[in-house]
C-alpha positions as CSV (number, residue, x, y, z in Angstrom):
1,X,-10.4,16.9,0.8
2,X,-10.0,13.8,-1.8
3,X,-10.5,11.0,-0.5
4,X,-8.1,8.4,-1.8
5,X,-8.1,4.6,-1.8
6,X,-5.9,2.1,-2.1
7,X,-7.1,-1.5,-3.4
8,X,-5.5,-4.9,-3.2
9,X,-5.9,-6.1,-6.8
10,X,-7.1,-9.2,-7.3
11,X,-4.2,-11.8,-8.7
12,X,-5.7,-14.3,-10.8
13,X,-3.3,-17.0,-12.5
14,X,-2.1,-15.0,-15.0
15,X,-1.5,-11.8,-13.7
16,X,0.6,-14.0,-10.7
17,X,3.1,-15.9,-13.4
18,X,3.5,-12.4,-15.4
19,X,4.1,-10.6,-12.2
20,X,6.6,-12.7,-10.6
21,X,8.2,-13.5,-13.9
22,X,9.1,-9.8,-13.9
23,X,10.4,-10.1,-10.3
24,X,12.5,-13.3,-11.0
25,X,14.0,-11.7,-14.3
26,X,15.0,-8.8,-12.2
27,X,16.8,-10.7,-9.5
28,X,18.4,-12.8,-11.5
29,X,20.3,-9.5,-13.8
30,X,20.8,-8.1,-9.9
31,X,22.5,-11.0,-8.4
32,X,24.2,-12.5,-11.6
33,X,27.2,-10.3,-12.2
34,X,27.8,-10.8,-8.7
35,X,27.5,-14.9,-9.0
36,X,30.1,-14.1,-12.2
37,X,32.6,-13.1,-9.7
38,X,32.2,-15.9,-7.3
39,X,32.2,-18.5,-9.8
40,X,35.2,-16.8,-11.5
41,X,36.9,-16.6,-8.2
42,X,36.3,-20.2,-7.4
43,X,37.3,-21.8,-10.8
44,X,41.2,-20.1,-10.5
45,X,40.9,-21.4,-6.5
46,X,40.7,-24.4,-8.0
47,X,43.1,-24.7,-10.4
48,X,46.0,-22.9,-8.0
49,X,44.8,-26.4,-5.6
50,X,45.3,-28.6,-8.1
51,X,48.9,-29.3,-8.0
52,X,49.0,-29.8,-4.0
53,X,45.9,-31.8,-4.2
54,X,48.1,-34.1,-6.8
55,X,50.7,-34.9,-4.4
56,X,48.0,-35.8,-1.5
57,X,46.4,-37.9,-3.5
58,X,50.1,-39.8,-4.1
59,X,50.6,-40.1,0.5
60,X,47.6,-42.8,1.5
61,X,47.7,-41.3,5.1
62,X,47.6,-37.3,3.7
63,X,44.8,-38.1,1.4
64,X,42.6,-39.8,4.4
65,X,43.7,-36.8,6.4
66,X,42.6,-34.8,3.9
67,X,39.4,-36.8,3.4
68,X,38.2,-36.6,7.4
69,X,38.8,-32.6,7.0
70,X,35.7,-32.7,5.2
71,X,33.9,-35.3,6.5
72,X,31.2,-33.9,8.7
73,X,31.6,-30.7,8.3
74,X,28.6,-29.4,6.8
75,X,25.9,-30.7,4.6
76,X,24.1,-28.5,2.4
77,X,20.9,-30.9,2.9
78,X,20.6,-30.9,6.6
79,X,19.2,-27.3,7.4
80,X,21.8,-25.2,10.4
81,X,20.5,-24.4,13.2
82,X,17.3,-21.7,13.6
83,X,18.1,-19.3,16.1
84,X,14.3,-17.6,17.6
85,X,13.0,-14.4,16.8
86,X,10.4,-12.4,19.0
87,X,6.8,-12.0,16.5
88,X,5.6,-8.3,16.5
89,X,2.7,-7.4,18.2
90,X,1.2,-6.1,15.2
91,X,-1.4,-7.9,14.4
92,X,-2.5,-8.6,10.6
93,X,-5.4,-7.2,9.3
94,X,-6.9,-9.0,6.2
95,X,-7.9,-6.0,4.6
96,X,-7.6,-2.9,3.0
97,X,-9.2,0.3,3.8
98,X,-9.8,3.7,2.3
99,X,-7.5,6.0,3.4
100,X,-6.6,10.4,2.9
101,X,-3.6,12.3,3.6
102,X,-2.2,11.6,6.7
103,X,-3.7,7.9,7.0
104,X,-2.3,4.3,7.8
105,X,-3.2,1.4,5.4
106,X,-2.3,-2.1,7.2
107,X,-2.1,-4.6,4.9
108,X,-2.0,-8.2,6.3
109,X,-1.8,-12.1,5.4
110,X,-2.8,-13.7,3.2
111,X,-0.7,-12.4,0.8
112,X,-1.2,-12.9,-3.1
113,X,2.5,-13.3,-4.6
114,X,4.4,-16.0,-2.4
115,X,7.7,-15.8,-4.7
116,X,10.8,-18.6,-4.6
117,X,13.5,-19.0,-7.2
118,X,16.6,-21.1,-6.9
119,X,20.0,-21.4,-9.4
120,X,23.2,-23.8,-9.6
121,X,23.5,-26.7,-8.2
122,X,20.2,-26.7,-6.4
123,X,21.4,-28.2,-3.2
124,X,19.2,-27.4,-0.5
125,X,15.4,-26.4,-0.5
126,X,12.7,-22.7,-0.5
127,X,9.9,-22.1,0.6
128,X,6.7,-18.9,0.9
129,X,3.6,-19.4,2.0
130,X,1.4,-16.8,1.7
131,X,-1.4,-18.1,4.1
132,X,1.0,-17.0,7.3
133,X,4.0,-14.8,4.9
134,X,6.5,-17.1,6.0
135,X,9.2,-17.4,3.2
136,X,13.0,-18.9,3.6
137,X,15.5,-21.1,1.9
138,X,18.9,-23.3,3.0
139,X,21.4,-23.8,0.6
140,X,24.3,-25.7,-0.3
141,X,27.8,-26.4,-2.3
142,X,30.2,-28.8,-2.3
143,X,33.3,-29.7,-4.6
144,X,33.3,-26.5,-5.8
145,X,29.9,-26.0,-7.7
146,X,27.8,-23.3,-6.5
147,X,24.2,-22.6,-5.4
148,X,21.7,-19.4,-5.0
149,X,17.9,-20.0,-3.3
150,X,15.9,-16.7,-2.9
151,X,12.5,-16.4,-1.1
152,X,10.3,-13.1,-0.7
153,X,6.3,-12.5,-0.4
154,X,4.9,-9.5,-3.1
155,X,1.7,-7.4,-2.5
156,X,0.1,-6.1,-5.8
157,X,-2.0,-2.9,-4.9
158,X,-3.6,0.5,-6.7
159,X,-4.4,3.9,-5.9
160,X,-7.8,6.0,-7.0
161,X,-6.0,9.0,-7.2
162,X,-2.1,10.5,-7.4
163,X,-0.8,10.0,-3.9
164,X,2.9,10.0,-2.4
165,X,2.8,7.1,0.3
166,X,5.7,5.7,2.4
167,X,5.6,2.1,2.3
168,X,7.2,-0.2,5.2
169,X,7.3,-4.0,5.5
170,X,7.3,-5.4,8.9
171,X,8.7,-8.4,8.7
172,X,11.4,-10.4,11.0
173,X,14.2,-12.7,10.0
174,X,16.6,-15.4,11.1
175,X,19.7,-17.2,9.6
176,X,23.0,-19.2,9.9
177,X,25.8,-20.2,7.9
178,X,28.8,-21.9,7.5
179,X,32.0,-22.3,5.4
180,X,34.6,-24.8,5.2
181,X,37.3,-25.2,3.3
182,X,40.5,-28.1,2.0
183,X,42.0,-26.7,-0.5
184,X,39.2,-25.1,-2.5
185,X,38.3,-22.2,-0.9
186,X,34.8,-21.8,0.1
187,X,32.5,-18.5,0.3
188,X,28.5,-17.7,1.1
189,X,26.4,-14.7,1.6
190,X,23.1,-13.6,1.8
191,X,20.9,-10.8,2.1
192,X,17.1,-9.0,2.5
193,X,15.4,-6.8,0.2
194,X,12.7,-4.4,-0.7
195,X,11.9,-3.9,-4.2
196,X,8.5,-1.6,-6.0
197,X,7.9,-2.7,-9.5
198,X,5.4,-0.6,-11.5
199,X,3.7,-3.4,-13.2
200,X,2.3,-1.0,-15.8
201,X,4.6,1.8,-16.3
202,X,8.7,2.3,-15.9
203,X,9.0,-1.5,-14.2
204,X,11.5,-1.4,-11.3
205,X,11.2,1.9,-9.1
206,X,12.8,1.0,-5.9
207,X,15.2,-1.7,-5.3
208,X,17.0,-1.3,-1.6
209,X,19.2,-4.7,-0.5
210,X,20.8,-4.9,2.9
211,X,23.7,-7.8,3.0
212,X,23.1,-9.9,6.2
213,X,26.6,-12.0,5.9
214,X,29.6,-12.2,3.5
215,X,32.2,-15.0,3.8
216,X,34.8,-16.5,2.4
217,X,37.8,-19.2,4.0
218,X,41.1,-19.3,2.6
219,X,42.3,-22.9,2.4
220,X,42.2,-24.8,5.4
221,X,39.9,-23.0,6.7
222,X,36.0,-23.1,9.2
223,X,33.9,-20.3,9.6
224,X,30.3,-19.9,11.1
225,X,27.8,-17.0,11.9
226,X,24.5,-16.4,12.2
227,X,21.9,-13.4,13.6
228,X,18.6,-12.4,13.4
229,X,16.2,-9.2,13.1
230,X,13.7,-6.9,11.8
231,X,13.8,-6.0,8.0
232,X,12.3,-2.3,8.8
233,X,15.4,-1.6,11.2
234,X,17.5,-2.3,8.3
235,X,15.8,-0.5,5.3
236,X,14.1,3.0,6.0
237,X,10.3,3.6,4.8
238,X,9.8,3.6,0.8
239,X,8.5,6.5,-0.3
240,X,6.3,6.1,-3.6
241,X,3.8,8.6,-5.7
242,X,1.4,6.3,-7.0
243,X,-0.3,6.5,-10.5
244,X,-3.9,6.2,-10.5
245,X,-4.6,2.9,-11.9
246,X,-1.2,1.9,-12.0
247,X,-0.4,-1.6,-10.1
248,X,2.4,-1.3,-7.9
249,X,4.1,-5.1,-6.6
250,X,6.0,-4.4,-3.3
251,X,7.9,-7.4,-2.7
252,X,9.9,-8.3,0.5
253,X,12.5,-11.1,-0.4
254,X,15.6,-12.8,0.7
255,X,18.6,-14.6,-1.0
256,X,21.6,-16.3,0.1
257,X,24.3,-18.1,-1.9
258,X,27.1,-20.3,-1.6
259,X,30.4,-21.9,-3.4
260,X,33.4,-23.9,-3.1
261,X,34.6,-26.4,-1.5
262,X,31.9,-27.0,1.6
263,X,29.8,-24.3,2.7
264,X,26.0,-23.9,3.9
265,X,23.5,-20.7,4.9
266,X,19.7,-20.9,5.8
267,X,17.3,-18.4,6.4
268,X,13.4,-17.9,8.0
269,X,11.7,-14.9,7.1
270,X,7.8,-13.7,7.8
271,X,6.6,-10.8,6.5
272,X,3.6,-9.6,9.0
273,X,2.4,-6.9,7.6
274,X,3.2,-4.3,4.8
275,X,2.4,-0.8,6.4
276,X,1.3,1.9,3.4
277,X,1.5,5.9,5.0
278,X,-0.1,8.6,2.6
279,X,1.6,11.6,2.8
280,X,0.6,15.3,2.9
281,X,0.2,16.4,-1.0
């Protein structure tokens, strides 16, 4: 029987800023169209509010009315409120190991490609640190710009030989958000994400997103949510056939945006390990 191995490669400098750049280029086609929309959306919610917003602007006591709506409400600098989440019991190992048909690879912190990106108005704040794979962002809009912060944690690794593995990330997450609206309607949403990039071949193989939350108030309006989980109860096992000497990133990642008038989301990740299955050839 062959006996196959998979290797963490080694990420110097270089090889981190071309790698990631790939991954940020690639989120940022993913999620702009959608950003298109919203921005779209928000511009002609702000011109239909225009006219009423004249005439409160003309009544002193409407336009302080108007003004205490949105007093208070939500900042998109303070960070909403972290609800817990139980750790696995998996515990990390810090290394690879060979592996044949059949066998388990764990592969555990620290983790070579912490990964954070942020567009818009840049309200708010990201961060990933690979040392413990904690990644997350809050985010924030008011007066109708817009803002979109993404966090993940990547994993650059290589095979000796051809090999179909199933790849799962165990990793837990948390957020909140919130959306308020006078006027200029508000909206946010947010989401996790497993994407494969074959670093030396075709580029993006696998690219699975699972929305978390989805929002938007019409004017007038206060809405709030929040829950937490387990990214591998969302998003089934990976499968890939790896190339020998092909480097494969697998990156686990979040990203939340938000628009309009006054709204908010946060989220804490932490990827604990990235489980790698070979399968039967």
């Amino acid at each position: 029987m062959k006996h196959t191995v998979i290797d963490r490669v080694s990420v110097d400098t270089a090889t981190a800023e071309a790698v990631t750049g790939k991954f940020t280029n690639h989120v940022h086609k993913a999620m702009g169209e959608m950003l298109n929309v919203r921005l779209r959306q928000a511009e002609l919610a702000r011109k239909a509010a225009e006219p009423v917003l004249g005439l409160i602007k003309t009544d002193v006591e409407a336009f302080r009315a108007f003004q205490e709506f949105g007093n208070g409400r939500i900042s998109p600098d303070v960070p909403l409120r972290k609800a817990p989440v139980a750790r696995l019991s998996a515990t990390a190992a810090p290394s690879l190991t060979a592996i044949g048909p059949g066998g388990l690879t764990i592969i555990g912190p620290p983790f070579d490609l912490p990964w954070t990106d942020a567009r818009g108005n840049l309200h708010g704040s990201r961060y990933a640190d690979g040392s413990t794979g904690s990644f997350g962002f809050n985010t924030g809009s008011v007066t109708g710009d817009w803002s979109s912060q993404s966090a993940g944690m990547g994993v650059l690794i290589t095979a000796s030989t051809p090999v179909n593995v199933q790849i799962t990330p165990d990793a837990s997450f948390d957020y909140a958000w919130a959306d308020t609206a006078a006027l200029v309607t508000s909206h946010t949403s947010g989401l996790v994400g497993v994407l494969i990039q074959d670093v030396d071949g075709t580029g993006s193989i696998e690219d699975i997103r699972q929305n978390l939350w989805s929002d938007g108030t019409g004017w007038f309006e206060s809405h709030d949510g929040g829950g937490n989980g387990f990214v591998q109860n969302l998003i089934s096992a990976v499968n890939l056939s790896m190339i020998p000497g092909h480097r494969y990133a697998i990156w686990t990642w979040a990203w939340g945006e938000s628009d309009g008038n006054l709204a908010s989301c946060r989220l804490d990740g932490r990827l604990f390990v990235l489980a790698v299955s070979a399968l039967p050839s």
